[in-house]
TIVOBA-93106 format. One record per residue (C-alpha): residue number from 1; residue in three letters; x, y, z. Coordinates in steps of 0.25 Angstrom, whole numbers, plus 5000, padded with zeros to 4 digits. Last residue first. Layout:
// residues N
<NUM; "ala"; <X; Y; Z>> ...
END
This chain:
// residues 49
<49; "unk"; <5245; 5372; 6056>> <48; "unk"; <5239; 5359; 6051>> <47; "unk"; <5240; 5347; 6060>> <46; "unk"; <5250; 5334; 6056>> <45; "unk"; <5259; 5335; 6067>> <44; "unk"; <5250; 5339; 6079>> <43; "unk"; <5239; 5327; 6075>> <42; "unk"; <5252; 5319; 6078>> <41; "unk"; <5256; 5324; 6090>> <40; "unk"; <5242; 5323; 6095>> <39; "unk"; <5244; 5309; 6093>> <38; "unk"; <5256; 5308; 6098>> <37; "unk"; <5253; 5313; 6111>> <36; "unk"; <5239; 5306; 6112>> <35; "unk"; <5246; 5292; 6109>> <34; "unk"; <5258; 5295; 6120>> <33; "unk"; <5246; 5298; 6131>> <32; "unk"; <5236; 5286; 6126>> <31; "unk"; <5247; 5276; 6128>> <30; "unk"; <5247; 5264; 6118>> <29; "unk"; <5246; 5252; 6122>> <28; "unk"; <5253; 5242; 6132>> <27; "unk"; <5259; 5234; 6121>> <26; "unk"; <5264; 5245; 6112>> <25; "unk"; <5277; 5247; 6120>> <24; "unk"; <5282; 5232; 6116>> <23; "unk"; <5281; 5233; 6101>> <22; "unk"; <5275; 5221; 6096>> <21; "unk"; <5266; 5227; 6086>> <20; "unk"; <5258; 5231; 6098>> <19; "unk"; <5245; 5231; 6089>> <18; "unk"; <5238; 5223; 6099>> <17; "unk"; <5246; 5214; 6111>> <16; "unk"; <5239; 5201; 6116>> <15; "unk"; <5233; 5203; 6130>> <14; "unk"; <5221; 5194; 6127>> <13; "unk"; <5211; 5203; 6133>> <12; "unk"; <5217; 5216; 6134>> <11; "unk"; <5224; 5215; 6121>> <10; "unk"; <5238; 5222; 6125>> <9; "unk"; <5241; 5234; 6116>> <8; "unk"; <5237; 5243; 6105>> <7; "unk"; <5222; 5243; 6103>> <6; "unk"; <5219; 5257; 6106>> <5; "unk"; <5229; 5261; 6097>> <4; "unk"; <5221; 5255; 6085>> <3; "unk"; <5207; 5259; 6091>> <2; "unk"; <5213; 5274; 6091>> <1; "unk"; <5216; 5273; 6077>> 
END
């Protein structure tokens, strides 16, 4: 999972977009702070009391 976020954006080399799905704010990448958030969120969610 974490190589599949990883490689969301502009290609370095060839500056093609990966995995943007042609959605406009997924083409710089995805932020770490939002991405921590909701998956702390997440794991919030679904844990046992």
């Amino acid at each position: 999972m974490a190589l599949f976020l990883a490689s969301v954006g502009l290609s370095p080399i060839a500056l093609t977009p990966r995995f943007t799905f042609r959605l406009p704010a997924l083409v710089d990448g995805i932020n770490i702070a939002p991405l921590a958030l909701g998956l702390f969120g997440f794991r919030n969610c679904f844990s046992l009391p």
